[in-house]
TORKOL-4160 file (C-alpha; in steps of 0.2 Angstrom, whole numbers, padded with zeros to 4 digits, m for minus):
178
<pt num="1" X="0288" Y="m0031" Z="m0027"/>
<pt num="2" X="0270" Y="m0036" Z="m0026"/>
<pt num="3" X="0257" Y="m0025" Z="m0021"/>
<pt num="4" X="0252" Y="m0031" Z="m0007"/>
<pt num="5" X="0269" Y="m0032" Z="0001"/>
<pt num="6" X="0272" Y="m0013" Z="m0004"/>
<pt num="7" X="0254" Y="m0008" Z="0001"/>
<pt num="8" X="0259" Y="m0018" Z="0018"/>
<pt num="9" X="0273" Y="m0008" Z="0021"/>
<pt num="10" X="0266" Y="0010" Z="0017"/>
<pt num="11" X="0252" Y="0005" Z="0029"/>
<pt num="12" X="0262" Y="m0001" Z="0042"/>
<pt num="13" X="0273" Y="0018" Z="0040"/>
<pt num="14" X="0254" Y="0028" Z="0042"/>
<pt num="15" X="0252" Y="0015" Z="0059"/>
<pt num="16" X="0270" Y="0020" Z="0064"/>
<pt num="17" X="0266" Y="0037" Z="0061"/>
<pt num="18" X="0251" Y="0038" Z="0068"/>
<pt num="19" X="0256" Y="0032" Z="0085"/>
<pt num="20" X="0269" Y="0043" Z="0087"/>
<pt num="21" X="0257" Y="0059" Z="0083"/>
<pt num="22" X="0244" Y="0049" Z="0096"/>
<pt num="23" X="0233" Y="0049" Z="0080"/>
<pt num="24" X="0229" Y="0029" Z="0077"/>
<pt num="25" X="0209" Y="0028" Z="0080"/>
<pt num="26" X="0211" Y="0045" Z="0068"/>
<pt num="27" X="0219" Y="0036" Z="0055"/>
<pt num="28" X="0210" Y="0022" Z="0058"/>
<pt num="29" X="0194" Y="0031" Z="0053"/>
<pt num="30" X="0201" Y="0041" Z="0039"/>
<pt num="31" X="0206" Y="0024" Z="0030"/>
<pt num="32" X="0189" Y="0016" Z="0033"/>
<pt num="33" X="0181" Y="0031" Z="0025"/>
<pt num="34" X="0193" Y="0031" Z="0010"/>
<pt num="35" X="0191" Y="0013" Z="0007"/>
<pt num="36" X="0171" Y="0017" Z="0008"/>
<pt num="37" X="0172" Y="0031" Z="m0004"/>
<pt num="38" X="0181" Y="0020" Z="m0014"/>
<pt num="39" X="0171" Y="0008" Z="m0014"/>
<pt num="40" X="0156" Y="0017" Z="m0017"/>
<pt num="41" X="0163" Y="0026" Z="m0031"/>
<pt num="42" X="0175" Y="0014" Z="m0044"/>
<pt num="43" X="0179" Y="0030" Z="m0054"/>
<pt num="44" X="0191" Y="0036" Z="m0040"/>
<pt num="45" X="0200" Y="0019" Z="m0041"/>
<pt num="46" X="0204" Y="0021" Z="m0060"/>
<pt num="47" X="0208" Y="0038" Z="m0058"/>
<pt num="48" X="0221" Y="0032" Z="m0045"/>
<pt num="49" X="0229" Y="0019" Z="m0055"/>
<pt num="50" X="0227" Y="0028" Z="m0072"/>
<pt num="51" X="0248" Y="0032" Z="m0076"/>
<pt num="52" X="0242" Y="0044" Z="m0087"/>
<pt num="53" X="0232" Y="0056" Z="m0076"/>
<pt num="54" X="0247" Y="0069" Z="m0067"/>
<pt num="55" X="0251" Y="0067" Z="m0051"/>
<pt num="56" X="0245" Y="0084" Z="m0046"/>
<pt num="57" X="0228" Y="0081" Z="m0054"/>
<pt num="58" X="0225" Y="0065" Z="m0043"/>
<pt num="59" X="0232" Y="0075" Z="m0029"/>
<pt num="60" X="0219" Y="0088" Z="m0032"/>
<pt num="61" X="0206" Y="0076" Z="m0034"/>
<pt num="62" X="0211" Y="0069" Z="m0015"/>
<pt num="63" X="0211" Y="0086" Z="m0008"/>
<pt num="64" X="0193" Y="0090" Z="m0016"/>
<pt num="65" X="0185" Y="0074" Z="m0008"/>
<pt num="66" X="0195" Y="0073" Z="0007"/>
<pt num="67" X="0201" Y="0088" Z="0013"/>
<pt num="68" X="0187" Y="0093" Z="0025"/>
<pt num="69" X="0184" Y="0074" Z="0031"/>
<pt num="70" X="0200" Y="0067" Z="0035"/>
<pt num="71" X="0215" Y="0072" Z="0046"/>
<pt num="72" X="0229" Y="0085" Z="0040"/>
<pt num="73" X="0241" Y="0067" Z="0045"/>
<pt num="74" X="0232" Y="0059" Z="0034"/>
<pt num="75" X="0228" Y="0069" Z="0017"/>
<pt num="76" X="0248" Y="0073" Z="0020"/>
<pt num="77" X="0251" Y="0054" Z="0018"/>
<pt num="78" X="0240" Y="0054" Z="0003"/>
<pt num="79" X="0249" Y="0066" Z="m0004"/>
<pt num="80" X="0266" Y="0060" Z="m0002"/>
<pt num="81" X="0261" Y="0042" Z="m0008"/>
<pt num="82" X="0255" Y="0051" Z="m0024"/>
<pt num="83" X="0270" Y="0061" Z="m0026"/>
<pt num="84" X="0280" Y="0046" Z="m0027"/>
<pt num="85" X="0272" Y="0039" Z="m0040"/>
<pt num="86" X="0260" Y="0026" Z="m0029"/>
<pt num="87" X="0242" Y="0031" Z="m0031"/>
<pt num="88" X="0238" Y="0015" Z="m0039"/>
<pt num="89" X="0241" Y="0006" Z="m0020"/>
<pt num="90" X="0231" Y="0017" Z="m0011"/>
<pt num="91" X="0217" Y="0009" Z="m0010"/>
<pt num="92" X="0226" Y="m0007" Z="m0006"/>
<pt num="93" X="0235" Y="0004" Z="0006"/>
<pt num="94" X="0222" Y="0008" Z="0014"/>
<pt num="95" X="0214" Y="m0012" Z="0018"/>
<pt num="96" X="0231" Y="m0016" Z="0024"/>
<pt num="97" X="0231" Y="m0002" Z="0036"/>
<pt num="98" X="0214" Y="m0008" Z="0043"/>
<pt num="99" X="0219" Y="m0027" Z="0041"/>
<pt num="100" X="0236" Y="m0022" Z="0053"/>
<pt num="101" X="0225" Y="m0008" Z="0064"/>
<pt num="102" X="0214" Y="m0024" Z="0069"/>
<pt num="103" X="0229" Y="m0036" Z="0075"/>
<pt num="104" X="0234" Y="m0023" Z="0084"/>
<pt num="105" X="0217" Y="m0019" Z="0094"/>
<pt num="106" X="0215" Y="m0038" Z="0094"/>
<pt num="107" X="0202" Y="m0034" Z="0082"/>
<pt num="108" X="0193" Y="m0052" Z="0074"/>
<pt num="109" X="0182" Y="m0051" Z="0060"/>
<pt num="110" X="0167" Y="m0069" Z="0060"/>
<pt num="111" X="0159" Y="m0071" Z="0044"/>
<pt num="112" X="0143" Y="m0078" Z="0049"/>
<pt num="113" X="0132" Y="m0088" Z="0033"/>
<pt num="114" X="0116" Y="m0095" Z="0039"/>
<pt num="115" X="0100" Y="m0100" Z="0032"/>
<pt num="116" X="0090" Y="m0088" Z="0043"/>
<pt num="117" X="0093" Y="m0070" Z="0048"/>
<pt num="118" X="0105" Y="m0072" Z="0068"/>
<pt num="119" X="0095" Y="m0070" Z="0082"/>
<pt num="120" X="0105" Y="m0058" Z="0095"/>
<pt num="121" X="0109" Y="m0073" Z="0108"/>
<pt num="122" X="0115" Y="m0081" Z="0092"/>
<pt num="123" X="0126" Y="m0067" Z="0088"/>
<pt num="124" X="0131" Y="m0064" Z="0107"/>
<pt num="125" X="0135" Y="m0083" Z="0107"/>
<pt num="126" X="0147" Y="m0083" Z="0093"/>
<pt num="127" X="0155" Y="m0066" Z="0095"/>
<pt num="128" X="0158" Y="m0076" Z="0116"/>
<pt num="129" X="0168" Y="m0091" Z="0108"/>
<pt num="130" X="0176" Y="m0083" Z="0095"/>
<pt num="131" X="0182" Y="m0072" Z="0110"/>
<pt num="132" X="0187" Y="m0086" Z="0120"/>
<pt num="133" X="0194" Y="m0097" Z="0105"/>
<pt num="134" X="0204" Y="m0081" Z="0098"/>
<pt num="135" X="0209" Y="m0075" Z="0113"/>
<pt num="136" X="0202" Y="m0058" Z="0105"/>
<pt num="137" X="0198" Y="m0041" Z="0111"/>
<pt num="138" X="0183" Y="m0038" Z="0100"/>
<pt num="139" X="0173" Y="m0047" Z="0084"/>
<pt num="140" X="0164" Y="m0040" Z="0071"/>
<pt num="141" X="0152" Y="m0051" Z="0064"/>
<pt num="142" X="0148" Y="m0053" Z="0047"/>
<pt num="143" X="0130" Y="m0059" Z="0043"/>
<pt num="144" X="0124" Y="m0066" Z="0026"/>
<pt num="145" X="0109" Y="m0077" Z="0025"/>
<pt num="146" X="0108" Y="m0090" Z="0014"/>
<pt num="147" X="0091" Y="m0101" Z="0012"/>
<pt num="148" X="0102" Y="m0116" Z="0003"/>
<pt num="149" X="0111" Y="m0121" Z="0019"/>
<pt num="150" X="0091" Y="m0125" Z="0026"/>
<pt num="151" X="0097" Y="m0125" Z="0044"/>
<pt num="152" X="0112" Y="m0120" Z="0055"/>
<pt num="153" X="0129" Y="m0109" Z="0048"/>
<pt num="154" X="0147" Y="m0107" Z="0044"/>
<pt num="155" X="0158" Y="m0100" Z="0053"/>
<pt num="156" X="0175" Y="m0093" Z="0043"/>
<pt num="157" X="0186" Y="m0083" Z="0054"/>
<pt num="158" X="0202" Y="m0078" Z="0044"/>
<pt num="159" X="0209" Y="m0094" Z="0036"/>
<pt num="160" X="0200" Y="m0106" Z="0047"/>
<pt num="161" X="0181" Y="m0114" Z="0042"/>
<pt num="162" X="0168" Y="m0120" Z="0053"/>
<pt num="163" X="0151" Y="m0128" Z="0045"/>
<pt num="164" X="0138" Y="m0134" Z="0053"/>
<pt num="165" X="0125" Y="m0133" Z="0042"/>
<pt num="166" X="0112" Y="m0144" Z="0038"/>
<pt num="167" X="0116" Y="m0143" Z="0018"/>
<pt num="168" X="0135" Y="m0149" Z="0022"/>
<pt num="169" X="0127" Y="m0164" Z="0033"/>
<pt num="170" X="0115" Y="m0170" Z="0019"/>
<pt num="171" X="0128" Y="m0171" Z="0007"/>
<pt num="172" X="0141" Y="m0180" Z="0017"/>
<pt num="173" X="0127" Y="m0192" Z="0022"/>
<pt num="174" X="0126" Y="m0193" Z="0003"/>
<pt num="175" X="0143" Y="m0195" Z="m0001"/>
<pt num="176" X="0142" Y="m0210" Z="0013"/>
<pt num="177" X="0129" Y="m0219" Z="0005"/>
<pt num="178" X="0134" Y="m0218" Z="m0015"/>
């Protein structure tokens, strides 16, 4: 079985047991600041998914880092995904949890590449149609800047693009005239 799919499913057991101790936005918190520590710190990640370092090592090393910032629910599920043998999908785990906390909370996530840092009305603009568009409850938005596109943005929301940057328009008007 793919990663993914069993990352998938240990994520959506954390939701299902989170709910029903009336711990999500708890959960929720203790995943984002797992997936940041392990983002920050790549050592932790090969420590994971190293077969050779015991189980109760890595447990140990969880407990050091997290014990006093994340909830007893969750350093317990930690503990029991490393017990059966699955630390290498925690961190995976832990993206699949936020991903599925998201859809849940109706929770969209706009990447926003422009050639110029968003102004707020900009932002307010695109976080109102993505709203409307999506139907969603909330959107986090992204920003990169990018001086190659010369004017405008893209737009990528999930699996769907939207460019309108001056850079894109050149070049199909160049396509047009070769």
């Amino acid at each position: 079985m793919s990663e993914i799919k069993v990352a998938s499913r240990y994520a959506k057991s954390l939701i299902d047991l989170s709910v029903e101790n009336n711990a999500l936005s708890s959960s929720y918190n203790d995943m984002v600041l797992f997936n940041k520590v392990v983002d920050d710190t790549p050592e932790l990640e090969a420590i994971l998914k190293n077969p050779i370092v015991p189980l109760d090592k890595k447990i140990g090393i969880l407990n050091g880092i997290f014990s006093d910032k994340v909830s007893k629910l969750t350093l317990a599920f930690f503990k029991i995904v490393v017990s059966k043998g699955r630390s290498s999908i925690l961190f995976a785990t832990s993206k699949q949890f936020i991903q599925q906390y998201n859809v849940i909370k109706g929770i969209v996530t706009a990447d926003v590449i422009s050639a110029t840092a968003l102004t707020d009305a900009a932002k307010a603009e695109i976080v109102g149609i993505v709203k409307k568009e999506l139907g969603a409850n909330e959107v986090i938005v992204n920003e990169k800047v990018d001086e190659k596109l010369i004017g405008g943005f893209i737009l990528k929301v999930g699996d769907k693009q939207f460019d309108a940057s001056i850079a894109s328009g050149l070049s199909k008007l160049k396509k047009e005239f070769a």
